[in-house]
BALOBA-1460 file (C-alpha; in Angstrom, 3 decimals):
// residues 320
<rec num="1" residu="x" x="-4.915" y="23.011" z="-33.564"/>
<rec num="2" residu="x" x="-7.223" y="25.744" z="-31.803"/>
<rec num="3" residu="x" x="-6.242" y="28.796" z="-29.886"/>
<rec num="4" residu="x" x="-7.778" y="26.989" z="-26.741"/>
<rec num="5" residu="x" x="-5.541" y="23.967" z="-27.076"/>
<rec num="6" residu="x" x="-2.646" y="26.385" z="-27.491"/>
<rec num="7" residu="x" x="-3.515" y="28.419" z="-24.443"/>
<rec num="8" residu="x" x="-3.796" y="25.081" z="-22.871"/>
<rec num="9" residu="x" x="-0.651" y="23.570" z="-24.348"/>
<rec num="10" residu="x" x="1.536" y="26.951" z="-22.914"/>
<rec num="11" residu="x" x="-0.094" y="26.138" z="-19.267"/>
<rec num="12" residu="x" x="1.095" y="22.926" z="-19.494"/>
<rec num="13" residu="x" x="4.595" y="23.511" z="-19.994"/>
<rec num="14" residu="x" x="4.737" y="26.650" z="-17.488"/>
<rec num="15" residu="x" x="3.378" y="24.179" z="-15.187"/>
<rec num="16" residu="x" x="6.273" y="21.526" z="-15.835"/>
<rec num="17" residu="x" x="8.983" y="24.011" z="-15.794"/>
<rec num="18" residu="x" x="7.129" y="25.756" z="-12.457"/>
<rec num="19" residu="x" x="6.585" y="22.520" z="-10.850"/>
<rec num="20" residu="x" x="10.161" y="21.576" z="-9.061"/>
<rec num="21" residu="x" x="10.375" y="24.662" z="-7.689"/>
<rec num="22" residu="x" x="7.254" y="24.268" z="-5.635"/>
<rec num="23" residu="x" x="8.453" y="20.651" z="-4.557"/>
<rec num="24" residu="x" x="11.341" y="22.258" z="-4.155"/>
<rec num="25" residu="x" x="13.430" y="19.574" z="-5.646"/>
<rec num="26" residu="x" x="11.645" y="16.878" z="-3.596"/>
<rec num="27" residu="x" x="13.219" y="13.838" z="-5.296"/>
<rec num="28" residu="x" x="10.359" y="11.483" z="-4.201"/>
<rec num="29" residu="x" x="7.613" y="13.795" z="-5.907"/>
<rec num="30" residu="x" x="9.586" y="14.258" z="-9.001"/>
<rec num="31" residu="x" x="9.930" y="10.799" z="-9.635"/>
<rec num="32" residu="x" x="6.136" y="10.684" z="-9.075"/>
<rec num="33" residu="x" x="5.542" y="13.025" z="-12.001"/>
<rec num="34" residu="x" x="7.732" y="11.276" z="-14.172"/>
<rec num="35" residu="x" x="5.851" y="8.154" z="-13.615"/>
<rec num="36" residu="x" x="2.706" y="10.412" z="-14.410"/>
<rec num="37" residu="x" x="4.339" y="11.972" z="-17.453"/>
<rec num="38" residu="x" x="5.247" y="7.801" z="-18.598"/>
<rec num="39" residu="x" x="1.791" y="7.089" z="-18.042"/>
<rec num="40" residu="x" x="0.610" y="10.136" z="-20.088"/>
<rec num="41" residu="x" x="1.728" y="8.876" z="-23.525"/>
<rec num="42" residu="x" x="0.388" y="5.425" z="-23.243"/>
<rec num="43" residu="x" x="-3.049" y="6.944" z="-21.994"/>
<rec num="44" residu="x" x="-2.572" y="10.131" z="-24.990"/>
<rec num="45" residu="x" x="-2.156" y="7.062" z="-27.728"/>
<rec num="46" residu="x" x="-5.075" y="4.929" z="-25.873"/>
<rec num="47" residu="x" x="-7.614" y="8.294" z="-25.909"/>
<rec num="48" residu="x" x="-6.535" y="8.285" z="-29.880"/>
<rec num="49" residu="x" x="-7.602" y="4.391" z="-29.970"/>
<rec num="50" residu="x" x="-10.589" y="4.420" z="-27.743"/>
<rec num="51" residu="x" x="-11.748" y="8.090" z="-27.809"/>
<rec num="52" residu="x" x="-11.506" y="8.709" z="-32.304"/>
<rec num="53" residu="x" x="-11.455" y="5.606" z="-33.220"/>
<rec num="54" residu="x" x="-14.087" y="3.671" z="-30.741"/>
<rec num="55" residu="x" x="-11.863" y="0.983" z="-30.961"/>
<rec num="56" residu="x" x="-11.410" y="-0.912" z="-27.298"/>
<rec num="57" residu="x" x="-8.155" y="-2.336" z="-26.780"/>
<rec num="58" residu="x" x="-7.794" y="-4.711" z="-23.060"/>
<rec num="59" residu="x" x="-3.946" y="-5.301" z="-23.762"/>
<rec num="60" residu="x" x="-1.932" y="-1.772" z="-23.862"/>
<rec num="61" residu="x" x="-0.520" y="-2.871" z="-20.441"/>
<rec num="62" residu="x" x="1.095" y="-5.564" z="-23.192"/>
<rec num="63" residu="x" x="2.520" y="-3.356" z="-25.574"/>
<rec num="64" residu="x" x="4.312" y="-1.367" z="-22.921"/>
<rec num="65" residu="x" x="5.658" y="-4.355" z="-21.671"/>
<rec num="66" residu="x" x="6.698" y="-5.494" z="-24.852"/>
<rec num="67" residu="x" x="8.478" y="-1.756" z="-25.432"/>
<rec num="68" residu="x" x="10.229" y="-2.522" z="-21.547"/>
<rec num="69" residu="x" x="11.193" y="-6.052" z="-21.983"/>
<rec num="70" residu="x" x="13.012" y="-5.595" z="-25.853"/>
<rec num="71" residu="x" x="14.325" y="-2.758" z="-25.175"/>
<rec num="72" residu="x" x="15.918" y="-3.965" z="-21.567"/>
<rec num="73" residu="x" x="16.697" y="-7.049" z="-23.273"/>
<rec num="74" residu="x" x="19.106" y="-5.551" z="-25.920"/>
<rec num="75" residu="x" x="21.185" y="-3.548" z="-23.756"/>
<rec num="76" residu="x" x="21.686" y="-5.666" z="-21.070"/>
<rec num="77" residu="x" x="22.056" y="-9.353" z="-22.891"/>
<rec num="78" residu="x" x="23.259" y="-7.777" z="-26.427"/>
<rec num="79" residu="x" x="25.061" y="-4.270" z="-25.052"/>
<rec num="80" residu="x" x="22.755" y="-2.419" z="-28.052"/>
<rec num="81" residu="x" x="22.612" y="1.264" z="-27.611"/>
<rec num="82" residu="x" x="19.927" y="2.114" z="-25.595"/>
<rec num="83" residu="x" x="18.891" y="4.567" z="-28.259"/>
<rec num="84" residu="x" x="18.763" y="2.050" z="-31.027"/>
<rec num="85" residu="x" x="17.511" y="-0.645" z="-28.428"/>
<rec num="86" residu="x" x="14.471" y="1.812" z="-27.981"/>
<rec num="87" residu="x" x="13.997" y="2.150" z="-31.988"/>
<rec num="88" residu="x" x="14.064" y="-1.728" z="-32.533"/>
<rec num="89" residu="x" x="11.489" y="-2.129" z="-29.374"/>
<rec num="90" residu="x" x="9.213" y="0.231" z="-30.742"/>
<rec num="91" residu="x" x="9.365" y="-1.025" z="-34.305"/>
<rec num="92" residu="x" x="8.907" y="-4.493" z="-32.834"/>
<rec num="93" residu="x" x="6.241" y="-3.649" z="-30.905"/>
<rec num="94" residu="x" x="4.180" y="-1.622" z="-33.851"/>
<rec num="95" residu="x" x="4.513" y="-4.699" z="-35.728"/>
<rec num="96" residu="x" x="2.872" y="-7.038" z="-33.533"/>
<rec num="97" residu="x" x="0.664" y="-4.484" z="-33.441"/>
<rec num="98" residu="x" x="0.094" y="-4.870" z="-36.797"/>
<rec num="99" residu="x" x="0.036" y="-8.205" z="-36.953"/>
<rec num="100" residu="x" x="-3.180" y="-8.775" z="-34.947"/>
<rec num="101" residu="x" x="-4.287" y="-5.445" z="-36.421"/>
<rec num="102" residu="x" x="-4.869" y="-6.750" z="-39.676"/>
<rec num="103" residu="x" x="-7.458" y="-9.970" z="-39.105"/>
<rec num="104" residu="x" x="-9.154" y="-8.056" z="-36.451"/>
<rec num="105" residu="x" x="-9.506" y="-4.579" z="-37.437"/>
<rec num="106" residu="x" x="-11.325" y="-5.700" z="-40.666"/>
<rec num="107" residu="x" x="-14.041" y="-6.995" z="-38.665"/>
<rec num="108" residu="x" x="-17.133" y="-5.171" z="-36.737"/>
<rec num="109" residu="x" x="-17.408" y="-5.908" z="-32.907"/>
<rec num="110" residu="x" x="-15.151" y="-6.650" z="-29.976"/>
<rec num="111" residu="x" x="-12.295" y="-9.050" z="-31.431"/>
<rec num="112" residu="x" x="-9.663" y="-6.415" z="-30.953"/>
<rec num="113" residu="x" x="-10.584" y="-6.266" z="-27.281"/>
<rec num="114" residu="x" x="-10.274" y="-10.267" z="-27.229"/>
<rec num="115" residu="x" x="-7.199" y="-9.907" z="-29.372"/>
<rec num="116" residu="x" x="-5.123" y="-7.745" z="-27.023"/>
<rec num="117" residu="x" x="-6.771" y="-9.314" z="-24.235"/>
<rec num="118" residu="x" x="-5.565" y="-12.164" z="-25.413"/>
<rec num="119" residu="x" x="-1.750" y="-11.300" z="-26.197"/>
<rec num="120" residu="x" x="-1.649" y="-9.324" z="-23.174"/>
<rec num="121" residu="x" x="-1.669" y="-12.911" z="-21.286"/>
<rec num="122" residu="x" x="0.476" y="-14.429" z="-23.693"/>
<rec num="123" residu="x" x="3.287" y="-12.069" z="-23.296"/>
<rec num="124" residu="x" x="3.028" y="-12.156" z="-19.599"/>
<rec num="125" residu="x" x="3.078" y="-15.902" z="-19.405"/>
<rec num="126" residu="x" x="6.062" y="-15.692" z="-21.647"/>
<rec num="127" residu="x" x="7.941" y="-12.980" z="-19.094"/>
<rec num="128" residu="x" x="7.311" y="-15.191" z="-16.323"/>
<rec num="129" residu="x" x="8.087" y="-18.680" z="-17.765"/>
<rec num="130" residu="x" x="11.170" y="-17.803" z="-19.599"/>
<rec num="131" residu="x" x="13.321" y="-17.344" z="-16.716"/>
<rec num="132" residu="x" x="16.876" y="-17.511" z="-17.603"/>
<rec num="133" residu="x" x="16.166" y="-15.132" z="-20.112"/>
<rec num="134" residu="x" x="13.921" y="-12.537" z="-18.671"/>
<rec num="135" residu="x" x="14.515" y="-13.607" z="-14.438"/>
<rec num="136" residu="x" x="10.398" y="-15.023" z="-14.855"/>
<rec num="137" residu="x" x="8.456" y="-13.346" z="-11.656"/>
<rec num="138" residu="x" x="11.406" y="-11.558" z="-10.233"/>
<rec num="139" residu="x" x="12.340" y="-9.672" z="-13.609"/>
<rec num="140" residu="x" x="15.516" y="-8.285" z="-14.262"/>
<rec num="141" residu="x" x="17.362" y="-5.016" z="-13.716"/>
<rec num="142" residu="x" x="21.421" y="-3.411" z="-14.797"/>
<rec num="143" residu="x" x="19.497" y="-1.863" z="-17.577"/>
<rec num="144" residu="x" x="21.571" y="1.119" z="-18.272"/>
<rec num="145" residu="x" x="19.962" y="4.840" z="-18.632"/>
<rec num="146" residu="x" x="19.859" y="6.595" z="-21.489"/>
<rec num="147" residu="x" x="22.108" y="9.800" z="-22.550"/>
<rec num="148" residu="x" x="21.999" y="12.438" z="-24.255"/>
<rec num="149" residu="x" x="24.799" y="14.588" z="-26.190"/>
<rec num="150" residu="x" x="27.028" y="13.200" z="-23.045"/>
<rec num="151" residu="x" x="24.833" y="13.772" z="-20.352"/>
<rec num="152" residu="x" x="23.186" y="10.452" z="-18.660"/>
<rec num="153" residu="x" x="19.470" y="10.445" z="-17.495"/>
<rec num="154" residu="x" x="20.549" y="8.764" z="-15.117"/>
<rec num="155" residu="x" x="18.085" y="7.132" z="-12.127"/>
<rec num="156" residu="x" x="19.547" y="9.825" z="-9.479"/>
<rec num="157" residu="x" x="19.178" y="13.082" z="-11.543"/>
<rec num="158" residu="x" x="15.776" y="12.975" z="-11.197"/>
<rec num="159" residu="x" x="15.703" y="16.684" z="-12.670"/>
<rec num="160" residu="x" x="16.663" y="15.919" z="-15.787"/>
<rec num="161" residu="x" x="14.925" y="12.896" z="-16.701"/>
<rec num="162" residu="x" x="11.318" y="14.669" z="-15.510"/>
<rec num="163" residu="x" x="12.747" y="17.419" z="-17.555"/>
<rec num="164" residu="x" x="13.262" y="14.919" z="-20.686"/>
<rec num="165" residu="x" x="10.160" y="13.126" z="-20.259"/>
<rec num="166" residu="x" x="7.839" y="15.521" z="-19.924"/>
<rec num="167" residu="x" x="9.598" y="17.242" z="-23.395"/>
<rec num="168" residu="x" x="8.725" y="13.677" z="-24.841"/>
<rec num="169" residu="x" x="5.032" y="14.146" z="-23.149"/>
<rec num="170" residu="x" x="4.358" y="17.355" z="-24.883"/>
<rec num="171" residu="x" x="5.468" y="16.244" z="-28.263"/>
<rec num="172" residu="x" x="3.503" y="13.315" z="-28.298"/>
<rec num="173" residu="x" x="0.484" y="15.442" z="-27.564"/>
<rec num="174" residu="x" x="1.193" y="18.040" z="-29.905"/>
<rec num="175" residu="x" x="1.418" y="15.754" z="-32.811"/>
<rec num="176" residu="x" x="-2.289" y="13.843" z="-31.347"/>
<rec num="177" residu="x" x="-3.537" y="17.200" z="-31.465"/>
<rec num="178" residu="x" x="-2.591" y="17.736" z="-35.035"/>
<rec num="179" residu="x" x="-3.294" y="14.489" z="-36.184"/>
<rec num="180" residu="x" x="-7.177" y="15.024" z="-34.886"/>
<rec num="181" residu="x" x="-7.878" y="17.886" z="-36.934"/>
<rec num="182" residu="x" x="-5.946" y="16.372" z="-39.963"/>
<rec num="183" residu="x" x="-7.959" y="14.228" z="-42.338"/>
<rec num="184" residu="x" x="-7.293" y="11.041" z="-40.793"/>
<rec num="185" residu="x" x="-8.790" y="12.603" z="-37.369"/>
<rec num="186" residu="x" x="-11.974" y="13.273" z="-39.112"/>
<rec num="187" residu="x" x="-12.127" y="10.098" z="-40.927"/>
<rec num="188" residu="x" x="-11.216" y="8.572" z="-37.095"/>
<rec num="189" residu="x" x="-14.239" y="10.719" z="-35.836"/>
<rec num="190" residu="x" x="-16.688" y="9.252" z="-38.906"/>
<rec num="191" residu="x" x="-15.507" y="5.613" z="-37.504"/>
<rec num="192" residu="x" x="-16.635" y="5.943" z="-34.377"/>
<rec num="193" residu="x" x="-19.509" y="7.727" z="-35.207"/>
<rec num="194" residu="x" x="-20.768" y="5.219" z="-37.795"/>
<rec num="195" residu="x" x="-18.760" y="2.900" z="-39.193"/>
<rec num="196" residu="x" x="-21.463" y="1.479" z="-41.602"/>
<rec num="197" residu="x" x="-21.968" y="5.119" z="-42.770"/>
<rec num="198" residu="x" x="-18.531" y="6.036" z="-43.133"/>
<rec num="199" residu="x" x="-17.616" y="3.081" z="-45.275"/>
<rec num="200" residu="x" x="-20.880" y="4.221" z="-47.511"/>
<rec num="201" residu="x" x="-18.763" y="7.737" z="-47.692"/>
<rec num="202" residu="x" x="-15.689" y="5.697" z="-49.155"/>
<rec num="203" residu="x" x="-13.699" y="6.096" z="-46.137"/>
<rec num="204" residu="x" x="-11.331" y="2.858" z="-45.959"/>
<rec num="205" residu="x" x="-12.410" y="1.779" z="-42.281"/>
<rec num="206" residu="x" x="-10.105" y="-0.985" z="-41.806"/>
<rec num="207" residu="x" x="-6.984" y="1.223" z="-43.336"/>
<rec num="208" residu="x" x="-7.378" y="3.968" z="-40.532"/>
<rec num="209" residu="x" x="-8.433" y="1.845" z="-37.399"/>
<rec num="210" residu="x" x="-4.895" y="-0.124" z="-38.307"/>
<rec num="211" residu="x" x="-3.025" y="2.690" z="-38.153"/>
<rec num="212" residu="x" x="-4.372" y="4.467" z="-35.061"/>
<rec num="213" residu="x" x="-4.032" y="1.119" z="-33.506"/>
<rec num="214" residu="x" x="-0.179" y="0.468" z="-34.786"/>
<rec num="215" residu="x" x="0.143" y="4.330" z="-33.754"/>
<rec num="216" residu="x" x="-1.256" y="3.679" z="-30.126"/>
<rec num="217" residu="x" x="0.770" y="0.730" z="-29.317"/>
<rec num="218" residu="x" x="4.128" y="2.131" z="-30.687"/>
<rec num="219" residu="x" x="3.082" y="5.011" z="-27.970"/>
<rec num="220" residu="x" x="2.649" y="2.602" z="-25.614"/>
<rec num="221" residu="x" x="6.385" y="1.019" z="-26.260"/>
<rec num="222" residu="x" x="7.729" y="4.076" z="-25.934"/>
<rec num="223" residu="x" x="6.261" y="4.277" z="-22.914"/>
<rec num="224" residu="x" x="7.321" y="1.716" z="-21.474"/>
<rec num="225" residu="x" x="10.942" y="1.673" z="-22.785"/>
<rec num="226" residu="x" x="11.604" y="4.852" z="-20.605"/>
<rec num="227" residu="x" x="10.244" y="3.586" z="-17.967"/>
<rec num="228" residu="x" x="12.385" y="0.160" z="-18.269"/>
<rec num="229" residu="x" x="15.951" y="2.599" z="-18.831"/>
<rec num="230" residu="x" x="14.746" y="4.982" z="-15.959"/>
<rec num="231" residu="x" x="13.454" y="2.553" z="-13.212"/>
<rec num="232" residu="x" x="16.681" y="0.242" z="-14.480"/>
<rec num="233" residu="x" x="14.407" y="-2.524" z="-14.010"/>
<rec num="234" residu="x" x="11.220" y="-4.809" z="-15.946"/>
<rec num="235" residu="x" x="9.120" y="-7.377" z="-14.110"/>
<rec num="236" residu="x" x="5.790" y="-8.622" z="-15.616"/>
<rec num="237" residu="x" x="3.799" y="-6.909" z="-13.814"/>
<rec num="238" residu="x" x="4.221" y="-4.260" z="-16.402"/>
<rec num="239" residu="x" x="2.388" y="-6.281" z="-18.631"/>
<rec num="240" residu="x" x="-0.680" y="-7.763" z="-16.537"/>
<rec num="241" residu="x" x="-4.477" y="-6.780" z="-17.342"/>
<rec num="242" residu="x" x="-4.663" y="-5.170" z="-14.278"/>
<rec num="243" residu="x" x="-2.118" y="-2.666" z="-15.359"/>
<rec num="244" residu="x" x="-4.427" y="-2.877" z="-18.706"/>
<rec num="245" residu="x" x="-7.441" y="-2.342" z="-16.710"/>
<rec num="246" residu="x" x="-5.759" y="0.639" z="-15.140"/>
<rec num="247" residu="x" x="-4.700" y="2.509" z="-18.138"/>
<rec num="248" residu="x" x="-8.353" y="2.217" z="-19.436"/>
<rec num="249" residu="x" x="-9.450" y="3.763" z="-16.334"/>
<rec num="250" residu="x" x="-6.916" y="6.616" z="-17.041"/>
<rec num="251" residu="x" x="-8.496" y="7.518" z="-20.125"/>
<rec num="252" residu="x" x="-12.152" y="7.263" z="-19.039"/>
<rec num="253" residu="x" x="-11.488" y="9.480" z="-15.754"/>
<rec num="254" residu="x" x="-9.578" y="12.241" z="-17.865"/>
<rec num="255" residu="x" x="-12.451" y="11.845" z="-21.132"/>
<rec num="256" residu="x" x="-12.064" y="9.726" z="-24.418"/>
<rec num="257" residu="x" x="-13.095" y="11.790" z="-26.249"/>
<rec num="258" residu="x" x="-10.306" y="14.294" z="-25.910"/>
<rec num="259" residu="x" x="-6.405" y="13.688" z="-25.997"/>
<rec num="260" residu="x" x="-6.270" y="16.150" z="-23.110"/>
<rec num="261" residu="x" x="-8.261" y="13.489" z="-20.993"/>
<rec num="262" residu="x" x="-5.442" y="11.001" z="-21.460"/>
<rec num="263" residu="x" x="-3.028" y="13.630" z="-19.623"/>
<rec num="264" residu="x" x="-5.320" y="14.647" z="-16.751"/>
<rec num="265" residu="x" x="-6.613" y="10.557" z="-15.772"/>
<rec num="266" residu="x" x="-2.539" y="9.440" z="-15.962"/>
<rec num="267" residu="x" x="-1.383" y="12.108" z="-13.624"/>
<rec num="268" residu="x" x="-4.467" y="11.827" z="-11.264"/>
<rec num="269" residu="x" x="-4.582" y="8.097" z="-11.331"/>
<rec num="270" residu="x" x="-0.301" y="8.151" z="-10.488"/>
<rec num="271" residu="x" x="-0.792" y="10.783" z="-7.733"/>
<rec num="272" residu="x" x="-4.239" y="9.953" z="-6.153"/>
<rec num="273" residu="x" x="-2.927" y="6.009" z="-4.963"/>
<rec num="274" residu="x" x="0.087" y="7.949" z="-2.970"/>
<rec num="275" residu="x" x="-2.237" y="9.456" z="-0.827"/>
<rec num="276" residu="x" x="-4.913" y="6.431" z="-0.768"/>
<rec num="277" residu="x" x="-1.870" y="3.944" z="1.132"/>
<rec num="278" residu="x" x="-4.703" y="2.522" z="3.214"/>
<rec num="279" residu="x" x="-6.483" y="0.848" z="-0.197"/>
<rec num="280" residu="x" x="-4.009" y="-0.472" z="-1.978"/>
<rec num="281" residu="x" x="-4.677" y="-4.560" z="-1.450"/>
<rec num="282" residu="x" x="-7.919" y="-3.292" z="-3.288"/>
<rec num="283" residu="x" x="-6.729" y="-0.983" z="-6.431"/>
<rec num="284" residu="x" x="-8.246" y="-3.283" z="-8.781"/>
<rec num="285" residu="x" x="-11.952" y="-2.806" z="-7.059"/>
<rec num="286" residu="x" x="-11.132" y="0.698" z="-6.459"/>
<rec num="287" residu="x" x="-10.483" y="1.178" z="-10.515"/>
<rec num="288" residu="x" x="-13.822" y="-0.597" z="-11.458"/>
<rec num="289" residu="x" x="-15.986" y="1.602" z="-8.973"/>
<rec num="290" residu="x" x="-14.158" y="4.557" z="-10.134"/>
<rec num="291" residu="x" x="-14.625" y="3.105" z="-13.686"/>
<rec num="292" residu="x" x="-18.373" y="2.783" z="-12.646"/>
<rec num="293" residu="x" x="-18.709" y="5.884" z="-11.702"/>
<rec num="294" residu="x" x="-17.515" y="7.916" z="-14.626"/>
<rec num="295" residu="x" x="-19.559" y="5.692" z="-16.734"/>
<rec num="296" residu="x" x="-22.641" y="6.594" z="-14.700"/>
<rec num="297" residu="x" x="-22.331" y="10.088" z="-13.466"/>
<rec num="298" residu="x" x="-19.122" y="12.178" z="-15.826"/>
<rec num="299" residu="x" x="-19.661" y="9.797" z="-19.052"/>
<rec num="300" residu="x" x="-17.420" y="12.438" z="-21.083"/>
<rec num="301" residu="x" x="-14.580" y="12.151" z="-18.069"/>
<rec num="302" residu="x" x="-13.355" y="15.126" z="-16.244"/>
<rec num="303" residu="x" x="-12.072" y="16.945" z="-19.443"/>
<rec num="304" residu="x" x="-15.848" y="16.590" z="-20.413"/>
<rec num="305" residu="x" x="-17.409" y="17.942" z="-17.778"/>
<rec num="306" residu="x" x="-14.965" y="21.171" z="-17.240"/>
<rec num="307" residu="x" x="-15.320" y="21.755" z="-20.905"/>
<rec num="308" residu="x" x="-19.075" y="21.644" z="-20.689"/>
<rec num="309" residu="x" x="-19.016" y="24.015" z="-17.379"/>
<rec num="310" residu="x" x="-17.110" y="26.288" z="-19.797"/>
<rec num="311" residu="x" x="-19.595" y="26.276" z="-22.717"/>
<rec num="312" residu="x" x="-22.246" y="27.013" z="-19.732"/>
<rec num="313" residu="x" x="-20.902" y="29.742" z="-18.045"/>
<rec num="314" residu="x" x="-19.585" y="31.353" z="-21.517"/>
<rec num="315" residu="x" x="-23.489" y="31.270" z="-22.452"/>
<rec num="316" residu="x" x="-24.707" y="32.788" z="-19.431"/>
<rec num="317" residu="x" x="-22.108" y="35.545" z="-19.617"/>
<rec num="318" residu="x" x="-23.038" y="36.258" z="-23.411"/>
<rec num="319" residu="x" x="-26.457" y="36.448" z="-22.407"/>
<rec num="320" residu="x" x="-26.348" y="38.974" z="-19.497"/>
């Protein structure tokens, strides 16, 4: 890890402890950012996928809907801790993962895309048609909040589960930012660069894209099991392609090809919709044109295009 991604890393959490104070406790804004800070670990784990990896997956909406179904499941039908209940989701969910991993991942192209694209419906056909199980459209709720050494995180102290999450937030990226400079992160960065040339360097393609993909979808059911045991609550919609489509758009807004992207488009794309009330019958149009637009105009996302400003000005000062 750099100096500039520690610099970066210590803004970050002055920033989350210095943030409540300026909303002054304002419970609806908090539970805004904890949204964000959900929404940060599956988009950190997709930017590993996507960004290192060049691997497109249309289904993450899936795995964290996987992550906030088992998990809700277990402690509300089965009374499981909802410690261990998180555990089994995210084991669960990894090996599904894994599962279409393997016959996909071996092969060049876009049949992980189809794959998840494909599971993604599959699991939200399942949410909705098993209804005695999972309450089909309507979902379900009671699903109890997690604790900690005696103290709940409970729906109502808002405090301390923005406090939690966004501990859980920095971890995460700390350990993406290690794992991109370790040798798996290079042999990621080979992959996307060439995968026919980093297969002639002996570089097991097929062994790393697996595990950044297992790795990204066990992110994603983390994800989504604290958002199930903080909302109290799972519907399907947490597992639609729009919600898919949406995460994508996270990661392309903030940069792929930088973890730190994956923060920045999850917190914009949680806060921007609060103050866009009058478009919301159209978010899915809105995500494609911003989609577009990054595409066209900031191809390396926002993360990208500050980081390149950087290199420019640092040049121009060096050579006055």
């Amino acid at each position: 890890m750099g100096a500039n991604n520690r610099i970066l890393l210590i803004v970050l959490v002055l920033t989350v402890i210095g943030l409540p104070m300026y909303l002054e406790t304002d419970s609806y804004w908090i539970t805004v950012f904890i949204i964000a800070g959900i929404y940060s670990i599956v988009a950190i784990g997709l930017s590993l996928l996507i960004g290192y990896a060049g691997q497109i997956s249309l289904g993450h909406g899936a795995f964290f809907g996987l992550g906030a179904y088992t998990s809700g499941l277990l402690t509300t039908k089965l009374a499981v801790n909802p410690w261990l209940a998180l555990g089994i989701a995210l084991l669960f969910t990894a090996s599904v993962a894994l599962l279409i991993g393997i016959p996909t991942l071996r092969l060049s192209g876009h049949y992980l895309a189809m794959a998840t694209l494909a599971i993604g419906e599959i699991i939200a056909i399942t949410a909705t048609a098993e209804v005695e199980l999972t309450g089909g459209s309507s979902g379900f709720g009671e699903i109890p909040a997690l604790s900690i050494c005696g103290f709940e995180l409970d729906p109502l102290m808002e405090l301390r589960y923005y406090g939690f999450v966004w501990t859980v937030v920095v971890i995460v990226l700390i350990l993406s930012l290690n794992l991109i400079h370790s040798r798996i992160g290079r042999a990621l960065r080979s992959i996307h660069g060439s995968e026919l040339a980093a297969n002639a360097m002996g570089v097991n393609t097929a062994y790393y894209k697996i595990q950044v993909f297992v790795l990204s979808a066990a992110l994603a059911s983390l994800a989504g099991s604290l958002y199930a045991h903080y909302v109290t609550f799972v519907s399907p919609t947490s597992c639609e392609i729009k919600f898919s489509v949406l995460l994508m758009v996270m990661v392309a807004v903030g940069g792929m090809k930088n973890v730190w992207g994956g923060l920045v488009g999850a917190v914009l794309l949680t806060i921007l919709p609060e103050h866009l009330t009058i478009f919301e019958d159209y978010d899915i149009l809105l995500y494609g044109l911003i989609l577009m637009g990054i595409m066209i105009f900031l191809r390396d996302g926002l993360v990208g295009a500050i980081a390149s400003m950087g290199h420019r000005i640092g040049k121009l000062a060096r050579a006055k």
